[in-house]
Each structure stands twice: as structure tokens, then as C-alpha cells.
N, C-alpha and C positions, 0 to 999 in steps of 0.2 A: 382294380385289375383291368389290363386291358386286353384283351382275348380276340383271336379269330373265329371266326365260324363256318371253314372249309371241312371242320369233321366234326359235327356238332355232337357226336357222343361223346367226345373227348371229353365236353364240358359239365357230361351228367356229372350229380351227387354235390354243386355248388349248394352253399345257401346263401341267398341273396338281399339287399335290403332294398335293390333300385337295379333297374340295367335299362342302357340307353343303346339303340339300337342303330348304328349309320349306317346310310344306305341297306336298308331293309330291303329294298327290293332286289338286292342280287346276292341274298343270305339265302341259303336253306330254310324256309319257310319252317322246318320242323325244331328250328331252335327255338322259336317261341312256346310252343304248343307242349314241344315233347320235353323238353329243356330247361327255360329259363321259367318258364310259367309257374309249373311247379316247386321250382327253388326258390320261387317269392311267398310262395303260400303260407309258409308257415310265421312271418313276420309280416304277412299284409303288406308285402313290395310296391313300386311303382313300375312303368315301365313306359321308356321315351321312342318313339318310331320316327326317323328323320330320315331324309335323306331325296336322291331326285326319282320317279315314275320310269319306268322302265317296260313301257305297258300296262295293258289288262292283268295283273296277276295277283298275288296274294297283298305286297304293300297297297293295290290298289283295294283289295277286300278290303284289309283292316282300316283302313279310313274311310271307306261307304259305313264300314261297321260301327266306327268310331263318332262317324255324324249324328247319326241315329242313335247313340247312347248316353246320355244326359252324364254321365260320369268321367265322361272322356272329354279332354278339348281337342280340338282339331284347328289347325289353321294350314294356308298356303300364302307363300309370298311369290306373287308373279314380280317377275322382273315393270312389267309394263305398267303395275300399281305400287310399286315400293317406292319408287325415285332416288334408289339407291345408285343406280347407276342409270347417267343422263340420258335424253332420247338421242341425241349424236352419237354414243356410243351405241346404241343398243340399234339403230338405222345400219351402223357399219357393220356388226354383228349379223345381223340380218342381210347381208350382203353377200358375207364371207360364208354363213353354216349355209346347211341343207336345211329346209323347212323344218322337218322333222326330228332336226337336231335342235333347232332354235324352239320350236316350241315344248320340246322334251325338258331344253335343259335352261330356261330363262323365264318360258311361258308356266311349266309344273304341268304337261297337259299327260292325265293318263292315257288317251287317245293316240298320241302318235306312236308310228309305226317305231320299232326299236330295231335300230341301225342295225344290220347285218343278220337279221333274226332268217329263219327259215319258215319258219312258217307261221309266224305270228298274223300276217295280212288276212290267209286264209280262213284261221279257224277264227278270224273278225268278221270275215265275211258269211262263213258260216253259221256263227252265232246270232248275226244279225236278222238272218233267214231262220231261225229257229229249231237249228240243229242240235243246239246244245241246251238240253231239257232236261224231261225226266222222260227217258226211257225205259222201260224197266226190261227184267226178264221175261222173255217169252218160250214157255218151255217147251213150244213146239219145234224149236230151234234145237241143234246141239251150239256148245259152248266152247269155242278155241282157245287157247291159253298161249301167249306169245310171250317168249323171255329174255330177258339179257342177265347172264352170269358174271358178272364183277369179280373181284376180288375182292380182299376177305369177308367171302360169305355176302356183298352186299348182291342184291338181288331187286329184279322191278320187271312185273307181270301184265301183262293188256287181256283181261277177256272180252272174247268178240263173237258177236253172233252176226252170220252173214247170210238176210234177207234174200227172198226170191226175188225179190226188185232189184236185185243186186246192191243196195244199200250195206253197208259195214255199220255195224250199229254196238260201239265200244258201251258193256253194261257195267264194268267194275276195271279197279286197276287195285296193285297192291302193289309195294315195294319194303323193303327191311333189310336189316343190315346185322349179323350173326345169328341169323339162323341156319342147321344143318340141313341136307336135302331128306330127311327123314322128320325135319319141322317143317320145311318149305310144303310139303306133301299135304301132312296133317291139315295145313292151312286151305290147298286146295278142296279135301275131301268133304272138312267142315261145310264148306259154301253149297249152298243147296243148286246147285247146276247138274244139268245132264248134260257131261264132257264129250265133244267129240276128240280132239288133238291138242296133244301139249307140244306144242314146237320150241326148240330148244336152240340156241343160237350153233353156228359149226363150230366153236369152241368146245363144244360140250363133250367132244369126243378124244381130251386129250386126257391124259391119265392123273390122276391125283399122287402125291408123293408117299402119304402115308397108308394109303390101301394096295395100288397098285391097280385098280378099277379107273375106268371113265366113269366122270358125271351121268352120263347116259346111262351107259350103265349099272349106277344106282339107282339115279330115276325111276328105271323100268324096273326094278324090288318094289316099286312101293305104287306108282300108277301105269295105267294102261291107255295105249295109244302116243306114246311118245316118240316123236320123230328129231329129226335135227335137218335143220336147214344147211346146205350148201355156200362156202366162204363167196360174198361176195363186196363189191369196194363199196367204200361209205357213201362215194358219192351216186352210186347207185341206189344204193337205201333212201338217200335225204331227197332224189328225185320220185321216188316211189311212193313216198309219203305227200308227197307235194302231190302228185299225182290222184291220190285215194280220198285226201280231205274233203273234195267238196261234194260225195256220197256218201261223207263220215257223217253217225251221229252219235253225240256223248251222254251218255248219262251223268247230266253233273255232280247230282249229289255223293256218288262213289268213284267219280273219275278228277275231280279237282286236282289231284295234287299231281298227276298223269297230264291237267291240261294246262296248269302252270308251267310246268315243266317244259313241253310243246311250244308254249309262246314265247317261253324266255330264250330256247335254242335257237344258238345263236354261233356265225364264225368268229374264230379266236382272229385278236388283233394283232398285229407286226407294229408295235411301239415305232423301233425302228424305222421301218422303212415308210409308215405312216397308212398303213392298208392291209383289206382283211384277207387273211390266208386262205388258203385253201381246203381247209378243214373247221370241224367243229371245234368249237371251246368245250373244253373238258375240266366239268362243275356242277352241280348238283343238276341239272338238268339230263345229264348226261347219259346216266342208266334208262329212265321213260322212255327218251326220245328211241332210245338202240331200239329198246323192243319195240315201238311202236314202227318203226324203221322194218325191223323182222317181221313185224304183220304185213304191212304194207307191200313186200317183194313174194309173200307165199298167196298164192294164186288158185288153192283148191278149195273142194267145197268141201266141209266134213256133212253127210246124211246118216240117217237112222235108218238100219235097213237088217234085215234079218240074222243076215250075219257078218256084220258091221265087227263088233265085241268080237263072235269066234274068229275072227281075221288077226287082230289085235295079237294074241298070244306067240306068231310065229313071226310077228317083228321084235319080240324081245328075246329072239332065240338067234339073232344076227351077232356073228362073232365081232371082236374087234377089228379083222380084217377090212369083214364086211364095211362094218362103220366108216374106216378109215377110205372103203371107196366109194361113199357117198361125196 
């Protein structure tokens, strides 16, 4: 079979004997894990990972991962040790690309910068500085909740806790794809945090078809403190984030797939005309980066204060009107 992987649930419920993977590095990293992994299990599958580096991201884990495990082979062919193609060609080559291109796509370097990304440089630079750790919760903090609303049902969440040093300091990310907002909730309340703000993208105020309610509006059934952000342009978003990253820190171990996501965001290309547009590429990175984008433009501080909570109840007493004049 030969299959895509732009909706990897598509492809739940395979059983598989082998699956070869190209260009892994601009797949949904969750068709291995949540996907194909499991449909090899039951026949003790193989599974092939090819393709070119595309950054710091998951193809690049699974081959750190893959070095280090006696069961797996790993290789790289750089252009500069294969002699598959001559050094006169690869001199002119080097002429014509950008550095960053030529070592990306001839050299195999996970290091280079990935053409058109938005913020991949950054959160290099700040992972080099040691922002990106383990930071845990601290529950002297309250805990924000930043979201981008998809469609059907998919969904991808940033909690953030924001430091007196003024530090942004991301503790978890979550993202999933068909659950209801009466799961979406459940999922929050489990998580052992003391919530200040659930901020909700301005989408959230428009009506659903088969209730007749706003998102929002449901929302506020089931948690407290939910606000909605005010419509603003992407490119003010992807400046805002650029803006916030280098007082960002991540906790790696439960924000990975939030920081893959970050580094792979990237502008969509004009085949045609041969340059990149003026907008983002829209592909699995696409839900993270929005919310993290919607963190990044809300500007207030949520505190614990006495009557913090009893404030709460007469924001979800705001009619649709109201909503609509936010």
C-alpha cells in the first residue's frame, strides 16, 4: 500500500508487516507512535525512517534514538563522502544554494537552519542557553491554558506559568483530535494544576450548528475563568511569538511535541513563482504553533488573590451579545 500521512487517524486499525517511512521529517510524528507502531505489534513488523533533516525535530530524535540502540541500524550518506556525485558538480551546487540549503539537503546536517521556518533559529538559540529542560510545576504559580479550536474537534493546548521575573515558562502542552469540549475539560481538571485562565482563540464565540450555543459558551458549563481573545492577523501572532521566545522556557519532557511543532513552522511555498508566501504552511504543525501564537499576543498576569474565583462566575454570566463585543 501506499498511503499518505496528512491525517494520520485515517490510517488507524492497519495491520502491518513492515512500513517505510519517507521523508519522516515532515510526517506527523504521531503516525509512528500512535499509528504504525502499534499495527506492527502484533506480527513483530519492521520499520524503515528515510528521508532529508529538516531540523532539530522528531526524524532528528529518532536517529539520536536509533544510534544508541544496538537493534536498529542507522546510517547517513553525505553528498561530500558518497562520490556519487563529482566535486565539480557539488562546487557548483555550492555556488547556486544557500548555505543552509546545501548543507540540509547534500550535507544530511540536522543543524541547519530550515528554510523559511519561523522560529526554529530562536528556540536553538534558546535551547543552547538551557531553556529548554525540565522545568516542572510550581504551584505557587497559577497555570494559563492557551488554545487553538480546529476543526473536527482537533484541538492543541499550551499551559503556561508566568514568572515574576517576567520569564514565560511553558509546563505541559496537549493536543488531540475528536474529543468533545465536555472531554477537552475532563482532560484539564485531571491535570493536577491550580488554573488561573483558559484563554480561547476569537473563534470560539461563533455558534455551533447543532446546539445553537458558542464554544464559549460551553466551555464556561464545565470550567471557570474562560476568556476569549480578541481577532487578531497572523502576522501579528508569528511576530509575538518571535518576540516572547527568548524569556521562554520549556519543559521538555511534556512539551516535545508543542516544540517540534514550533521548529518545524514554517511559510508555505509558491512552487510557481519560486518564493515564500506570505503566510504559514498549513500541516501538522499548525494547531501548536496558533496557540502558542495566542499565548504569546495575551499580555496579562493571572494572580491568586481572595477573590480571584468569586470574580469568575459573572464572566460566564456575559450574554452572547456581550461575547460578540469583545
Amino acid at each position: 500500500m501506499l498511503l499518505g500521512s496528512d491525517d494520520p487517524d485515517t490510517l488507524r486499525g492497519l495491520y502491518l508487516d513492515g512500513a517505510v517511512f519517507d521523508e519522516f521529517a515532515q510526517c506527523d510524528p504521531i503516525v509512528w507512535g500512535e499509528v504504525a507502531r502499534p499495527a506492527l505489534s502484533d506480527r513483530k513488523g519492521w520499520g524503515i525512517f528515510i528521508g532529508t533533516p529538516k531540523g532539530k525535530n522528531h526524524f532528528e530524535k529518532r536517529y539520536n534514538m536509533a544510534c544508541e540502540d544496538p537493534s536498529w541500524f542507522t546510517c547517513i550518506f553525505k553528498a561530500s563522502e558518497t562520490g556519487i556525485i563529482d566535486d565539480e558538480e557539488l562546487s557548483g551546487m555550492r555556488m547556486e544554494m544557500e548555505d543552509e540549503e546545501y548543507q540540509q539537503e547534500m550535507e544530511c546536517s540536522f543543524n541547519a537552519a530550515v528554510r523559511g521556518a519561523y522560529y526554529a533559529r530562536l528556540i536553538n538559540l534558546i535551547e543552547d542557553k538551557g531553556q529548554i529542560s525540565d522545568f516542572p510545576y510550581d504551584p505557587g504559580i497559577p497555570v494559563d491554558t492557551y488554545w487553538d479550536l480546529g476543526l473536527d474537534d482537533s484541538v492543541a493546548i499550551w499551559f503556561r506559568q508566568r514568572h515574576r521575573s517576567g520569564d514565560f515558562r511553558y509546563i505541559d502542552y496537549y493536543e488531540d483530535n475528536g474529543k468533545s469540549i465536555p472531554e477537552l475539560c475532563k482532560v484539564i481538571k485531571e491535570k493536577d494544576y491550580a488554573y488561573g485562565r483558559h484563554v480561547l482563540p476569537w473563534d470560539a464565540n461563533t455558534r455551533e450548528m447543532g446546539t445553537g450555543q458558542t464554544r464559549i459558551e460551553m466551555f464556561r458549563k464545565h470550567l471557570r475563568g474562560v476568556e476569549i481573545q480578541k481577532r487578531q492577523a497572523v502576522e501579528d501572532r508569528i511576530q509575538a511569538g518571535r518576540t516572547i521566545i527568548p524569556k521562554s522556557f520549556f519543559n521538555r519532557d511534556l512539551t516535545q511535541k508543542g516544540l517540534d511543532a514550533l521548529v518545524n513552522y514554517q511559510k508555505d511555498w509558491d512552487s510557481k513563482l519560486q518564493v515564500f508566501k506570505n503566510k504559514p504552511k498549513h500541516d501538522w504543525t499548525s494547531h501548536a504553533s496558533d496557540a502558542y501564537g495566542y499565548s504569546a499576543l495575551d499580555r496579562r498576569e493571572s494572580h491568586f488573590t481572595e477573590n480571584y474565583y468569586d470574580e469568575l462566575p459573572r464572566q460566564a454570566e456575559m450574554s452572547y451579545d456581550e461575547l460578540e463585543a469583545l
